[in-house]
N, C-alpha and C positions, 0 to 999 in steps of 0.2 A: 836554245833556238831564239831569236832573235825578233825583237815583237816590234811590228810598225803601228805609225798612225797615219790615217789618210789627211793629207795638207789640202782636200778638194780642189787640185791644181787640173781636176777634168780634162786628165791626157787621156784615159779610158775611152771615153764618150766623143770625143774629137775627129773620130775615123781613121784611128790608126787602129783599131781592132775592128773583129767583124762581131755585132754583136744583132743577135737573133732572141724574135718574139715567138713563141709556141702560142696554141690553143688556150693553154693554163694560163699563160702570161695574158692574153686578150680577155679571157672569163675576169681576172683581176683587175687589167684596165683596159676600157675599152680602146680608151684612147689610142692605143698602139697600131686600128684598124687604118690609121692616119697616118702611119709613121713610116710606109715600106719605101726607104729613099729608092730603090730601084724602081719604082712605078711599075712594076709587074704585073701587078691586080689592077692600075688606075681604071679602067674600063670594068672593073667589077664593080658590083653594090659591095655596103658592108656584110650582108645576109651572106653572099657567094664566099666573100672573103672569110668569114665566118664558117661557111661548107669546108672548103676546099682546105684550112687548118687542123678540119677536124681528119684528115689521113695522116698518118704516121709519117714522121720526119717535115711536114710542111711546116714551114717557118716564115716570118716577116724579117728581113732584113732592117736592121732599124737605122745602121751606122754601121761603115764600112770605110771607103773611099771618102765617106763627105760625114761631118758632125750628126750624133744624134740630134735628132728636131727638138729631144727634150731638156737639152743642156741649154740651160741660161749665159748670158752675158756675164754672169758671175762664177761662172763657171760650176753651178749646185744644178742638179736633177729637179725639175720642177714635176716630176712625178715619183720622188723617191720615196714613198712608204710602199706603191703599187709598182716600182720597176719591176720590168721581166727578172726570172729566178737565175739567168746567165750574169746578170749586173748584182744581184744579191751575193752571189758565189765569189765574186773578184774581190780579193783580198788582196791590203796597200802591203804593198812592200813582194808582191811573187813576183816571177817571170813576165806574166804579162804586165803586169805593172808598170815593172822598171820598165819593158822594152817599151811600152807606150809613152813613157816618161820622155827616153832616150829620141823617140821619132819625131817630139815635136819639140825637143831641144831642151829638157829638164834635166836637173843635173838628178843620180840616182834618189830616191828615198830614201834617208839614212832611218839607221833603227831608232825608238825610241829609246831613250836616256831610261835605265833601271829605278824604277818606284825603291 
């Protein structure tokens, strides 16, 4: 099987995937209470936004249609040791990878060269 390495070309985070914060992911940063680009909650406090996560399945939409708010100019995560566990799970070089590659015009991931 064939092992990638991530080039931090931040086509993940760009909004070409939908990527969601849970309750777990806000308990870790809080930050994320900040991040719902659909402004769904905007008219909530953080406390409500905080409530209303704690039901099963409620989610923050973080990036979707429009760049995560936490990807830098550089294209690196300025919250990556505390990203939500959906952005810890994406692994360089799968399906969503490539295809988020492919939507903002990167050419595939190739594997890495054998150690």
């Amino acid at each position: 099987m064939p092992r990638y390495e991530c080039d931090h070309c931040g086509a993940c985070c760009r909004g070409t995937l939908i990527v969601e914060a849970y309750e777990l992911d806000v308990l870790r940063e809080p930050l994320l209470l900040t991040a719902d680009y659909a402004k769904r909650y905007e008219s909530m406090t953080t406390e409500e936004i905080r409530r209303h996560l704690e039901q099963e399945d409620a989610c923050l939409i973080i990036a979707g249609s429009k760049p995560c708010k936490f990807l830098g100019t550089d294209s690196l995560c300025s919250i990556y040791s505390t990203r939500p566990n959906v952005c810890v799970a994406m692994q360089a070089g799968d399906e969503q990878c490539q295809q988020a590659r492919q939507a903002v015009g990167l050419a595939e991931l190739p594997p890495s060269p054998s150690a």
